[in-house]
Biotite code that builds the C-alpha atoms (Angstrom):
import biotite.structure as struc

atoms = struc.array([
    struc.Atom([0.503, 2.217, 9.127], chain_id="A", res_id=1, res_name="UNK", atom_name="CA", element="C"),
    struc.Atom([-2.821, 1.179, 7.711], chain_id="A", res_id=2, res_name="UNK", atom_name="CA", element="C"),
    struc.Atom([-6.317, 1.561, 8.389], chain_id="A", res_id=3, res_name="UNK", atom_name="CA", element="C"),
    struc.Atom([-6.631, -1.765, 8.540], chain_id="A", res_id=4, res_name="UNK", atom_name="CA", element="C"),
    struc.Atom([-7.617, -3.582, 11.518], chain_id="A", res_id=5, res_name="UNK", atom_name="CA", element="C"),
    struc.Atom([-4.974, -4.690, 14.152], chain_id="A", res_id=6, res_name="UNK", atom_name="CA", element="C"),
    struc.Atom([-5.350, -8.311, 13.038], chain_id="A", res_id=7, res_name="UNK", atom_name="CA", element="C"),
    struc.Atom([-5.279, -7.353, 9.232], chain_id="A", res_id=8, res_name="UNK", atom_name="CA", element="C"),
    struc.Atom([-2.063, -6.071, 9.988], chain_id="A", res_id=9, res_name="UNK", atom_name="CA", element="C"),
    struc.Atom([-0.862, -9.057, 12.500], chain_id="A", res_id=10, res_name="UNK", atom_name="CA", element="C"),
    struc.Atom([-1.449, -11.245, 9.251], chain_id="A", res_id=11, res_name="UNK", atom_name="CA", element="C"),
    struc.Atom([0.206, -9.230, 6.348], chain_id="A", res_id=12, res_name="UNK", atom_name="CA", element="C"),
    struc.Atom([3.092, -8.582, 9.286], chain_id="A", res_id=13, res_name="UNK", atom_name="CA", element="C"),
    struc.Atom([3.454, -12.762, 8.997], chain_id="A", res_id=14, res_name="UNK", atom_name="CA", element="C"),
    struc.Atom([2.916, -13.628, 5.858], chain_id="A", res_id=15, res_name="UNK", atom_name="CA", element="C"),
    struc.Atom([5.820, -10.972, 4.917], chain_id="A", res_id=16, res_name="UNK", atom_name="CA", element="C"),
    struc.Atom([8.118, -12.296, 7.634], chain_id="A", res_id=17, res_name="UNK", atom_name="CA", element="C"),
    struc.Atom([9.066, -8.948, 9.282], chain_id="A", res_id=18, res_name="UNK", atom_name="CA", element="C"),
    struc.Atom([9.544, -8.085, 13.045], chain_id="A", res_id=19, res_name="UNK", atom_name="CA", element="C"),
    struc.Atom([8.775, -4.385, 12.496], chain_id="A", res_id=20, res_name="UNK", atom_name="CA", element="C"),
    struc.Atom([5.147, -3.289, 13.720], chain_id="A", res_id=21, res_name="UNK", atom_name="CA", element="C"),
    struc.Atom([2.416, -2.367, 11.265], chain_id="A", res_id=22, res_name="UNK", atom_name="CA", element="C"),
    struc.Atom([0.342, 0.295, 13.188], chain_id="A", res_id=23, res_name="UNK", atom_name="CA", element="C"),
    struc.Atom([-3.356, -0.108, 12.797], chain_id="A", res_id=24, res_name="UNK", atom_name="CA", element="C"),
    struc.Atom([-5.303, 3.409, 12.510], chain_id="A", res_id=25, res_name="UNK", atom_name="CA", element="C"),
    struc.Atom([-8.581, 2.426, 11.698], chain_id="A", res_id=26, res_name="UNK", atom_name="CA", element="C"),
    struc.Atom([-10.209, 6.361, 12.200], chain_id="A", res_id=27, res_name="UNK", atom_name="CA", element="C"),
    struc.Atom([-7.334, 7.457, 9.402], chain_id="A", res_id=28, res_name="UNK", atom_name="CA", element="C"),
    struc.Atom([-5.968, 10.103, 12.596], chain_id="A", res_id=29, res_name="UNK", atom_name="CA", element="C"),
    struc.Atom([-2.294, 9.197, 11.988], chain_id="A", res_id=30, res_name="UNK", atom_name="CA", element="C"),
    struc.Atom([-2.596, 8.774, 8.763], chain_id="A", res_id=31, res_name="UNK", atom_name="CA", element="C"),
    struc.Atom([-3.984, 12.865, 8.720], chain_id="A", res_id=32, res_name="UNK", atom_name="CA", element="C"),
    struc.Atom([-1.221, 13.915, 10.998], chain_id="A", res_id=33, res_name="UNK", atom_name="CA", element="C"),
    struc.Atom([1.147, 12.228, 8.794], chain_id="A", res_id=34, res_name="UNK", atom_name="CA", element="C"),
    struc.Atom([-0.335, 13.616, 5.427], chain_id="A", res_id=35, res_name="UNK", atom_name="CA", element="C"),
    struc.Atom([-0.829, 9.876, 3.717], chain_id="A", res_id=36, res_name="UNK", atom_name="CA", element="C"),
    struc.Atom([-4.781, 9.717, 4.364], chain_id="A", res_id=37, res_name="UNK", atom_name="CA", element="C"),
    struc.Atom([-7.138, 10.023, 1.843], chain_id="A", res_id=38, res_name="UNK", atom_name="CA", element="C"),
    struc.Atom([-10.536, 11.799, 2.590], chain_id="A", res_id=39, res_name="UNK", atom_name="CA", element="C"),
    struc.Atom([-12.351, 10.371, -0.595], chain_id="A", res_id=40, res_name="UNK", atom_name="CA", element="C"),
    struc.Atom([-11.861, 6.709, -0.002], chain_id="A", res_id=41, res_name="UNK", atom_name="CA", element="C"),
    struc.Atom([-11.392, 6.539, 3.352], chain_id="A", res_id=42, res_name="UNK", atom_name="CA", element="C"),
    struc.Atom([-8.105, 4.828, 3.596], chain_id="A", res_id=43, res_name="UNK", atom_name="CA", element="C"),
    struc.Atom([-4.146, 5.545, 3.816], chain_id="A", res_id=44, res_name="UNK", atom_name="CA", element="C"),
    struc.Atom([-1.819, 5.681, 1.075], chain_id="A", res_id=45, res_name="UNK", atom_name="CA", element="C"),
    struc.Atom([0.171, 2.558, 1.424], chain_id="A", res_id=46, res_name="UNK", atom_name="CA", element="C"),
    struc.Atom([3.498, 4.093, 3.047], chain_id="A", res_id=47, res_name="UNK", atom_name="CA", element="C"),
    struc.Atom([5.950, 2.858, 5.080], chain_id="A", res_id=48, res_name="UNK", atom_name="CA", element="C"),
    struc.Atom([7.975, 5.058, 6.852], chain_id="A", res_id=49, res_name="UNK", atom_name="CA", element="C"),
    struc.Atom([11.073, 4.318, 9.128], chain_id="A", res_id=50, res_name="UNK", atom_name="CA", element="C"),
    struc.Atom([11.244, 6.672, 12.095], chain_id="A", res_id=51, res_name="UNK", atom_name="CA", element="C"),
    struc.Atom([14.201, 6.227, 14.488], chain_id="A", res_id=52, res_name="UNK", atom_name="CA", element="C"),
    struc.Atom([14.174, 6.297, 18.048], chain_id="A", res_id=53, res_name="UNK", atom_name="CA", element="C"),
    struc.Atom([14.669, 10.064, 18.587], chain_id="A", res_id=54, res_name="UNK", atom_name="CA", element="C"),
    struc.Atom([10.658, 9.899, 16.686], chain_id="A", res_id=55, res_name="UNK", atom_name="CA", element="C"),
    struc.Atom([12.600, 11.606, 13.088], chain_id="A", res_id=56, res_name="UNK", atom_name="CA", element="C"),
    struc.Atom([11.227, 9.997, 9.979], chain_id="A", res_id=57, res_name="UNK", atom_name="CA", element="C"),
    struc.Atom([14.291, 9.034, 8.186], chain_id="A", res_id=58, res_name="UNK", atom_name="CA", element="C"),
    struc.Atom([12.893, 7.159, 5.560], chain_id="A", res_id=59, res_name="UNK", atom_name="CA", element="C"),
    struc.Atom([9.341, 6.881, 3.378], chain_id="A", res_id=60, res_name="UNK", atom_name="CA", element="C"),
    struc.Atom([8.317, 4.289, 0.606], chain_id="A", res_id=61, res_name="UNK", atom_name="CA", element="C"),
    struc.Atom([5.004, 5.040, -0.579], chain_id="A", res_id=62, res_name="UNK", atom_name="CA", element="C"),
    struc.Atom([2.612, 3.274, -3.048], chain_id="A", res_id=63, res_name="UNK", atom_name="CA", element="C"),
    struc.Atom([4.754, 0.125, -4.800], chain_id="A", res_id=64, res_name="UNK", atom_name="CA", element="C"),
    struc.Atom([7.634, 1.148, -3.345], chain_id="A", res_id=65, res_name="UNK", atom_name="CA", element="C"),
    struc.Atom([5.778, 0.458, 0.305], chain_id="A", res_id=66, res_name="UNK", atom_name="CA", element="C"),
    struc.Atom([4.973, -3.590, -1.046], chain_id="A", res_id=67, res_name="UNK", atom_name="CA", element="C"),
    struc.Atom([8.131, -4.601, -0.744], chain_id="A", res_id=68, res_name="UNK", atom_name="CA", element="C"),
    struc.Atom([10.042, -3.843, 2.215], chain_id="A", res_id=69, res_name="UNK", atom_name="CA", element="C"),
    struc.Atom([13.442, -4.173, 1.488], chain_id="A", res_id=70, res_name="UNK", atom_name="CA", element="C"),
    struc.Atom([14.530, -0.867, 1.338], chain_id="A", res_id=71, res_name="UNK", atom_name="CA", element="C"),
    struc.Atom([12.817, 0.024, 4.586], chain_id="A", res_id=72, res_name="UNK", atom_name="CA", element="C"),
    struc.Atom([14.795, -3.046, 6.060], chain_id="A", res_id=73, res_name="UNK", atom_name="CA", element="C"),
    struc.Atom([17.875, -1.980, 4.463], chain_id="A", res_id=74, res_name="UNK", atom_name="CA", element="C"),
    struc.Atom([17.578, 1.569, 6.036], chain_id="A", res_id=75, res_name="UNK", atom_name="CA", element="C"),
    struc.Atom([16.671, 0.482, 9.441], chain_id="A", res_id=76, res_name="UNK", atom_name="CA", element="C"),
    struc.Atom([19.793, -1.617, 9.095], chain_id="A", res_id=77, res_name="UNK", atom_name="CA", element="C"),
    struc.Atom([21.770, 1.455, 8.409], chain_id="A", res_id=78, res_name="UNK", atom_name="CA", element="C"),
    struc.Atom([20.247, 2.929, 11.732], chain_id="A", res_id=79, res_name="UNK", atom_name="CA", element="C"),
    struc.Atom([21.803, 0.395, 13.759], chain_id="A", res_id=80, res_name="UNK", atom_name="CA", element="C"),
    struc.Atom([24.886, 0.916, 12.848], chain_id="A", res_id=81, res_name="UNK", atom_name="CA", element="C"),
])
């Protein structure tokens, strides 16, 4: 999630080659409800978090970890087993 724009997001999404959606929140009101927004500079921590499809968060890179997605990748791979 970022509070970046929806294209912002359509472009990182490309240039890192994943099929996994980058949600835009450009207000910061997911970011709140999921505790990664900060109210200083206006902007989300950068976090990735892989939620499965009963809505559970099973898995959260945040900061550096977040810039690389293989471990978010690897973990949603685990899922689908």
């Amino acid at each position: 999630m970022s509070t970046d724009s929806v294209w912002a997001n359509k472009a990182f999404r490309e240039h890192l080659g994943v099929e996994f959606p980058i949600v835009s929140d450009p207000k910061g009101r997911v970011s709140r409800t999921y505790g990664v927004y900060n109210e200083e500079s206006g902007v989300s921590r950068r976090t990735t978090f892989v939620i499965d499809t009963g809505g559970i968060v099973r898995h959260i890179d945040q900061d550096r970890a977040a810039l690389d997605p293989a471990t978010a990748l690897g973990m949603c791979r685990l899922m689908k087993r």
